[in-house]
C-alpha positions as CSV (number, residue, x, y, z in Angstrom):
1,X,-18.3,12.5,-4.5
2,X,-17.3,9.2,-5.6
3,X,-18.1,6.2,-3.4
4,X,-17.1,2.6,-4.2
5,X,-19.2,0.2,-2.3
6,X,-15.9,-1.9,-0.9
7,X,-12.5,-2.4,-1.6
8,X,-13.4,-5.6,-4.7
9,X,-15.3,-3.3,-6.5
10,X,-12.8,-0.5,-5.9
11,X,-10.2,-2.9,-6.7
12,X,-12.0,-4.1,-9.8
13,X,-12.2,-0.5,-11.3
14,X,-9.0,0.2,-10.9
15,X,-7.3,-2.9,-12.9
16,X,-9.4,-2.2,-15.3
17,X,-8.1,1.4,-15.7
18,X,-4.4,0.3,-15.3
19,X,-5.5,-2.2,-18.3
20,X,-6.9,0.3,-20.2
21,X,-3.7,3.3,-20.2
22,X,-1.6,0.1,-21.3
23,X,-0.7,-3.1,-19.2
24,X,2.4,-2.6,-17.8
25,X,5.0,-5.6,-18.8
26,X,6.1,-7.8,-16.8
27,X,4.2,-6.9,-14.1
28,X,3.8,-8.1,-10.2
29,X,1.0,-6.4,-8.0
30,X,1.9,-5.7,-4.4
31,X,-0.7,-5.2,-1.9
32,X,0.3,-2.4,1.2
33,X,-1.9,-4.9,4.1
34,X,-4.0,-5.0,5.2
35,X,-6.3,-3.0,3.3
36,X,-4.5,-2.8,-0.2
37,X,-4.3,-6.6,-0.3
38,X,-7.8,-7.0,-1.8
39,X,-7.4,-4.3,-3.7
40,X,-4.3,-5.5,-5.0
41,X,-5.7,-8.8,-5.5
42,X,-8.4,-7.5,-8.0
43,X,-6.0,-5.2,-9.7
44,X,-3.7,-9.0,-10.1
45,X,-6.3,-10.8,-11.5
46,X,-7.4,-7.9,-13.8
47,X,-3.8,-7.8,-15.1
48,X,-2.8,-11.4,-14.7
49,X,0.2,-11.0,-12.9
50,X,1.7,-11.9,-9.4
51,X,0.9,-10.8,-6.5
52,X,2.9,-10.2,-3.4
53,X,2.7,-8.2,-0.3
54,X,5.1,-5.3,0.7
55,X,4.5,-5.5,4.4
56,X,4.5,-1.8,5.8
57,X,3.5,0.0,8.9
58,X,2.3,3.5,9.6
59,X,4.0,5.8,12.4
60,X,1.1,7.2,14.5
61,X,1.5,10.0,16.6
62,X,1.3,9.1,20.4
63,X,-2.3,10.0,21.2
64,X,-3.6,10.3,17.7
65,X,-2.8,7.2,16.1
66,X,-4.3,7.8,13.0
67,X,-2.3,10.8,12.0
68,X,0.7,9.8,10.9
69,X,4.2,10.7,10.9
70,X,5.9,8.4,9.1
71,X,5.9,4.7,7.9
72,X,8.3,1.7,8.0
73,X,9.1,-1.1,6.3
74,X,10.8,-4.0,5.9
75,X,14.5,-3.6,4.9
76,X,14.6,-1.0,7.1
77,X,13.3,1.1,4.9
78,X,11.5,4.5,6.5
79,X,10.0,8.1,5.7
80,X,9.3,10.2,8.1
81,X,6.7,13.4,7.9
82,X,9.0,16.1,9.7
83,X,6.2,18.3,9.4
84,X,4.1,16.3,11.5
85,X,6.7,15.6,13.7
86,X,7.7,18.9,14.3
87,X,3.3,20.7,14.5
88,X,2.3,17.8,16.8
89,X,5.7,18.5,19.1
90,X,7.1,14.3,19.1
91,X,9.9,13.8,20.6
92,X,12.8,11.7,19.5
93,X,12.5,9.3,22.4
94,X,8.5,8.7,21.3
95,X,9.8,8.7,17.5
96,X,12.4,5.6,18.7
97,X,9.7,3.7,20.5
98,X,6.9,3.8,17.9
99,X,9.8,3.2,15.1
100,X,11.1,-0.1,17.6
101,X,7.4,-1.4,18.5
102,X,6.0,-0.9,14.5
103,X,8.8,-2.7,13.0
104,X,8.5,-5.7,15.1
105,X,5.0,-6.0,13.7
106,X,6.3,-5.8,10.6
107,X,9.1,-9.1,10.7
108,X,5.8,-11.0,12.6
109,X,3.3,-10.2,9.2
110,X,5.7,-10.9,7.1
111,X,6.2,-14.4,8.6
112,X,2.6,-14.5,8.8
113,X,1.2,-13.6,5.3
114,X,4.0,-15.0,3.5
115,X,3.8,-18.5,5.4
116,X,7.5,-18.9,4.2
117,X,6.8,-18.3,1.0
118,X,10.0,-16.1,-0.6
119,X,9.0,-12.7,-1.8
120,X,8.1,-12.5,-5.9
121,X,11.1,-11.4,-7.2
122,X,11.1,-7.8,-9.0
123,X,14.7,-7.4,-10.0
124,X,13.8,-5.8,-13.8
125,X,10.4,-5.8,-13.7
126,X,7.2,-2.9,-12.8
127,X,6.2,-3.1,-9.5
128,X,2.5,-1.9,-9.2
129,X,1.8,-0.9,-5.5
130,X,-1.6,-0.7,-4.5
131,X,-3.3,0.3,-1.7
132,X,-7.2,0.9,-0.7
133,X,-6.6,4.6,-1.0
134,X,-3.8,7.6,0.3
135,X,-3.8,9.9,2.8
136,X,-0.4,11.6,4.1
137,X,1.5,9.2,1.9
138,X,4.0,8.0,4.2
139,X,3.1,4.2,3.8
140,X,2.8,4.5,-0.3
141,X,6.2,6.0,-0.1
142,X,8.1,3.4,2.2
143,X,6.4,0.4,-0.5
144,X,7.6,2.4,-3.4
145,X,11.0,2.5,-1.9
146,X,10.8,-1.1,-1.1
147,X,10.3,-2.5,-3.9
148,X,12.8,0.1,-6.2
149,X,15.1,-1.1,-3.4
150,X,14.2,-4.9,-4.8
151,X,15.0,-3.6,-7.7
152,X,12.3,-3.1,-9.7
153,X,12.4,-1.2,-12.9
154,X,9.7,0.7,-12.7
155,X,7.0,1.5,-9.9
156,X,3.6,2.4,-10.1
157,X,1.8,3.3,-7.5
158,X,-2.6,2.4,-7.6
159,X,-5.1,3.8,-5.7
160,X,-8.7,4.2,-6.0
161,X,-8.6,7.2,-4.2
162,X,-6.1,9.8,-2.6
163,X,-5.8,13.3,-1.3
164,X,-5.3,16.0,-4.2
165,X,-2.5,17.6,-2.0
166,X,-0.9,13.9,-1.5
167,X,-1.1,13.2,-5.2
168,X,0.5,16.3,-6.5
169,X,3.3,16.0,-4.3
170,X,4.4,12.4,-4.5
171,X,7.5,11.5,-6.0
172,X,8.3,8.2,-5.2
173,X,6.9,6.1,-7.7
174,X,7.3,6.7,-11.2
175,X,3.7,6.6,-12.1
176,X,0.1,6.8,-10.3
177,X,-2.9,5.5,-11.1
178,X,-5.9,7.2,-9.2
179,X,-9.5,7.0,-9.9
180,X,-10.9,9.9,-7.7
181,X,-9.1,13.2,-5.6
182,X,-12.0,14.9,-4.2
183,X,-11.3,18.2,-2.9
184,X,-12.3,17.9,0.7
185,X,-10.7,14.8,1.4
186,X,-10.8,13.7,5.0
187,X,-10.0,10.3,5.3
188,X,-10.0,7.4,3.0
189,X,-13.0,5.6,4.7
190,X,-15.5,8.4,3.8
191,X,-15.1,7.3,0.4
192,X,-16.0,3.6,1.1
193,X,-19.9,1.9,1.3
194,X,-18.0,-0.9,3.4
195,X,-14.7,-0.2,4.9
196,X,-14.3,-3.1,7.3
197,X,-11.5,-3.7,9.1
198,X,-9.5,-6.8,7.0
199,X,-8.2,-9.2,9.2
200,X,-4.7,-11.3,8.9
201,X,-6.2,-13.8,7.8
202,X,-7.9,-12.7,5.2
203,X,-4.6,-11.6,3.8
204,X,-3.7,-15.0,4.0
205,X,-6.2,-16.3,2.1
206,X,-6.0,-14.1,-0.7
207,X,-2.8,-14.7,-1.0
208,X,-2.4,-18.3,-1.2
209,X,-5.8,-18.0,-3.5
210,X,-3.9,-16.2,-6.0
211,X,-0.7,-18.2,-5.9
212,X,-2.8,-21.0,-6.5
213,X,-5.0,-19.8,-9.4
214,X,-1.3,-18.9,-11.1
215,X,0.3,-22.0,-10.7
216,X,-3.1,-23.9,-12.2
C-alpha cells in the first residue's frame, strides 16, 4: 500500500509525474481547499504555472457528515450523488438546508482565500485540478465543472490517490493523473503519514506565497 508521508511530498510526486507524461501548456493549477491547496501548490511550482483556488464544498449526509452526497461550488455549480441520496433515505428538505448552509461557506472562503484578489483567468487555457486524494468524487467533479464553466480548454484532474471504483467512472475532466488506486480503499487519510487538518489560513499563505514567487 502506498503511503506518502504528507500532502508536500505527495504533492511533490505528483508534479513531477504530470511533468514527466508532458507539461500541459499554458497551464494554471487549482487547488480544491483546503486540503488540495498544498498539494496544488507543489504540483504549481513543479510546473511553473499559476495557482488559484476553486473554492468547493462537500454535501454531507445529516448524521454522517463524511459520506457525501454531493458537492457545491461557486457559480452555483452542483452534483449530486442520487445514489446516496436515495440508500441513506435524505430528504429534499435536508438536501435544501445542507445545499443553503454549504454554499454560504463557500462565498465567505472565497472572500477569505482570495483576499480580493480576481480569480486566474482560464478562458483557453488547461485547468489542472488538484486535490489531496478522491473518494466519492463529488467535489473533483463540481471543480472540474467550474473551471470548464471558466472556460478552460482542457481539465485535468490530479490526485495522489483515489478510489479504483471513483477513477473508472469519472467523466468530468478530460484527463487524470493518479499515483496510487489501492483496492481496499477506505478513506483518503489511511493513505497519509500526516493528514492534519489545514487551516484557512494556511491556504492563505500559500497562496499569496506563490503569487509572490511568480510576480518576482
Amino acid at each position: 500500500m502506498r503511503v506518502f508521508q504528507d500532502r508536500i511530498e505527495a504533492g511533490r510526486l505528483l508534479g513531477e509525474r504530470i511533468a514527466a507524461e508532458g507539461r500541459p501548456e499554458d497551464a494554471v493549477v487549482l487547488g480544491l481547499p483546503r486540503g488540495g491547496v498544498p498539494v496544488a501548490a507543489e504540483v504549481a511550482a513543479e510546473l511553473d504555472a499559476p495557482l488559484d483556488v476553486l473554492v468547493v464544498r462537500k454535501l454531507g449526509v445529516p448524521g454522517q457528515e463524511e459520506v457525501a452526497m454531493g458537492a457545491v461550488g461557486e457559480g452555483d455549480a452542483l452534483v449530486l450523488n442520487r445514489g446516496v441520496i436515495e440508500t441513506t433515505g435524505v430528504s429534499q428538505q435536508d438536501l435544501q438546508r445542507s445545499e443553503s448552509r454549504e454554499r454560504a461557506e463557500v462565498e465567505r472562503r472565497v472572500g477569505r482565500f482570495r483576499a480580493g484578489r480576481p480569480p486566474v483567468p482560464l478562458a483557453g487555457r488547461t485547468a489542472v485540478v488538484v486535490d489531496d486524494g478522491m473518494a466519492t468524487g463529488a467535489t473533483a467533479a463540481v471543480g472540474c465543472r467550474i473551471a470548464r464553466a471558466r472556460g478552460a480548454a482542457r481539465v485535468v484532474l490530479a490526485v495522489p490517490v483515489a478510489a479504483p471504483d471513483t477513477l473508472a467512472s469519472f467523466e468530468a475532466a478530460d484527463e487524470i493523473v493518479c499515483l496510487a488506486a489501492p483496492p481496499r480503499f477506505m478513506a483518503v487519510g489511511q493513505y497519509y503519514v500526516d493528514f492534519t487538518q489545514v487551516e484557512d489560513a494556511e491556504v492563505v499563505r500559500l497562496l499569496d506565497a506563490r503569487s509572490r514567487g511568480r510576480r518576482g
